[in-house]
N, C-alpha and C positions, 0 to 999 in steps of 0.2 A: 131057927132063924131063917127068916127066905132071901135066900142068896139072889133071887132074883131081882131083887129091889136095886143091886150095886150093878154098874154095866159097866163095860170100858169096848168105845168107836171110833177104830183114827179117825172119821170124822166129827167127831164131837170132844169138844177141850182136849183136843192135840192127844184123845187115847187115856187121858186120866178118867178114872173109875169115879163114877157119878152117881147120883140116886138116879133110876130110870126113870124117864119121862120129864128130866131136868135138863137143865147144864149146871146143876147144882154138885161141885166135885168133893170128895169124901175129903180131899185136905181142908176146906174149906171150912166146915162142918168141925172136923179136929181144931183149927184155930182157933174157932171162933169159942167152941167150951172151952179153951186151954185159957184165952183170955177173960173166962169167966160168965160168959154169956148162958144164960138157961133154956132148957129145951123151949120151955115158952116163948120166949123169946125171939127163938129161931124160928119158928112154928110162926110166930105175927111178922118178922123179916122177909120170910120166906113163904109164901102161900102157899105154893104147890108143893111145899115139903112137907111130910108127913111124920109125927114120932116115931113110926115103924120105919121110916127111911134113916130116920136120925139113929136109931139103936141098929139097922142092918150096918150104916158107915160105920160106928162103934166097932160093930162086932167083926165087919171086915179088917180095918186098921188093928185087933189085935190075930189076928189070923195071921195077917202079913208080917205083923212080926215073931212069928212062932218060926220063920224060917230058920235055919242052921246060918246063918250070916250074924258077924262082928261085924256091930255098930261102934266102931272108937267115938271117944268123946275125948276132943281135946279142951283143955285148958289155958287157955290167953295167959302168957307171962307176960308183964310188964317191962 
């Protein structure tokens, strides 16, 4: 995977990690499949994004969570 495709610039979206040569940022990218959206999709949204961009943000957001960090989930009582 080419790590070099994800960047993070404090002057670019405030240091969030982006496809390079975007301001296209890897949360974005995770929303937008989580609500369902297909690579396709993304790729006609987004023109300067590339499926190589779209599977590096993939592959970065699970890297980042391979860290040793507890993510609690809480539960909303009523």
């Amino acid at each position: 995977m080419d790590t070099k495709l994800i960047v993070s610039n404090p002057s670019i979206m405030m240091g969030k990690p982006v496809i390079a040569g975007t301001r296209i940022p890897v949360e974005l990218i995770l929303e937008k499949i989580a609500a369902g959206e297909t690579i396709v999709q993304l790729l006609e949204e987004y023109p300067r994004l590339t499926e190589a961009g779209i599977r590096a943000a993939l592959h970065f957001a699970s890297q980042a969570l391979r860290a040793d960090v507890v993510y609690p989930i809480h539960e909303e009582t009523p």
